[in-house]
N, C-alpha and C positions, 0 to 999 in steps of 0.2 A: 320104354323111355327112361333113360337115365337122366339123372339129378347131379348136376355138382354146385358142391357145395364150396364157397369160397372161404378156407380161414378168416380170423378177423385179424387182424396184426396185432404187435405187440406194441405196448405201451414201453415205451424205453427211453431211461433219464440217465444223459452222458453225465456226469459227474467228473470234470476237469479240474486239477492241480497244477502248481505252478512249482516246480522244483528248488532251491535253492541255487544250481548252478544256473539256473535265469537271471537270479539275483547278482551271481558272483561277476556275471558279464560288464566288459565295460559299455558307455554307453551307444559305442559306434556299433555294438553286434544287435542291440534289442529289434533291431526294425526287420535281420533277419528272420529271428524269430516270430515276429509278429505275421511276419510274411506266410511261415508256414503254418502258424493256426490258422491263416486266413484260406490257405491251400486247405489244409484238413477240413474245414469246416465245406468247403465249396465240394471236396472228393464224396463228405459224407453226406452232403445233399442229394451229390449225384448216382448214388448206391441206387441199385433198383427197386421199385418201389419205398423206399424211405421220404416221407412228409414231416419234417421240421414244423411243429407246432410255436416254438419260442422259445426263446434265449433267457440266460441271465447271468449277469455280471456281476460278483459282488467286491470289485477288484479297488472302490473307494472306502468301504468299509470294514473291510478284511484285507491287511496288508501283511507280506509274509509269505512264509513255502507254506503248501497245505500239502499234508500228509494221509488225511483221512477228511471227513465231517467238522468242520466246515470245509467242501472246496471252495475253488477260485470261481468258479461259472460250471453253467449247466446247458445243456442242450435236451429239451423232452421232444419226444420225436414216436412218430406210430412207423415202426420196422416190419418188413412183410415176417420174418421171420430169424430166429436163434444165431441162425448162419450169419445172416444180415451183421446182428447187432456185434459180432464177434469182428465180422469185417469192420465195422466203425471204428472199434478201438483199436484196432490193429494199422490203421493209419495213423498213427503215434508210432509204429515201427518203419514207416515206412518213407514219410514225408521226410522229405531232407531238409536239412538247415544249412548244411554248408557237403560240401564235396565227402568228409567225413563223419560226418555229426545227422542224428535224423530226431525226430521232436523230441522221442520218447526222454531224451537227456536233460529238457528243459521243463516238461510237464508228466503229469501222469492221467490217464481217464481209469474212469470205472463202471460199466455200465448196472444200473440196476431196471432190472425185468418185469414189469407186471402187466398189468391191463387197466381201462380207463376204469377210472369210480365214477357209480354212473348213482346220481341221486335219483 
């Protein structure tokens, strides 16, 4: 009798920026882009097995491009695996903004990798 054993998944924190050239936009393009986080964020729900634990925005009290720490928002999420989480951020390459343009030009993510802390 064999035993499988199921991985546990990863604990993984999208760590999303806002670029300057979001800023540089006039006001008629922003909804574009809005549009396409909204796309990204829906694509990386629908990654297989990925479970979106909660959100956060810290887009009223951090105004600005973010570079590094502080980002703009965060997405923590349990990823079945490595692969997964690579695919997440790589919908920043992929999501279009416009016929030429695709997110990566107006935000950056960054995934950071661990597992849950368990008291």
């Amino acid at each position: 009798m064999t035993q499988t054993t199921q991985k546990e998944p990863l604990r993984v924190m999208f760590c999303i920026g806002v670029t300057q050239n979001f800023f540089d936009l006039p006001p008629n393009r922003l909804k574009a882009v809005w549009e396409a986080y909204v796309a990204m964020i829906n694509e990386l729900k629908n990654l297989p097995g990925v479970k979106i634990l909660g959100t956060m925005d810290d887009d009223r009290v951090m105004v600005g491009t973010s570079y590094a720490w502080p980002w703009t928002s965060y997405i923590l999420a349990d990823v079945p695996d490595y692969e997964t989480s690579v695919a997440g951020c790589n919908l920043f390459r992929t999501i279009k903004v416009s016929d030429d343009e695709f997110l990566w030009k107006y935000g950056r993510i960054e995934a950071r990798i661990g597992r849950p802390f368990i008291l």
